[in-house]
C-alpha positions in Angstrom: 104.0 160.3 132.6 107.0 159.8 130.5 106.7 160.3 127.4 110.3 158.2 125.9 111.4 161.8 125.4 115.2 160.4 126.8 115.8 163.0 129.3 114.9 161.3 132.8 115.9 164.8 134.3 112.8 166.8 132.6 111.1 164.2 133.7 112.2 164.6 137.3 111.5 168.5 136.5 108.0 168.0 135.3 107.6 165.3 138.5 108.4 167.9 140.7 106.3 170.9 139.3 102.9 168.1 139.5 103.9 167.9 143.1 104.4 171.6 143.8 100.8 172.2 142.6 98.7 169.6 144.1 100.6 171.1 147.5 99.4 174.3 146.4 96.0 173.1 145.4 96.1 171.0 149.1 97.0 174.5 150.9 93.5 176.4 149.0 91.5 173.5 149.7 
């Protein structure tokens, strides 16, 4: 998923936003 951009803590951000909406999605389902 990362993409070298040298910020580990967006990548932590964008980590925790894919999370958040596969629970989401998992709560519709």
């Amino acid at each position: 998923m990362g993409r070298g951009s040298g910020s580990p803590i967006v990548e932590q951000q964008q980590q925790q936003q894919q999370q958040q909406q596969m629970h989401h999605l998992g709560a519709l389902a």
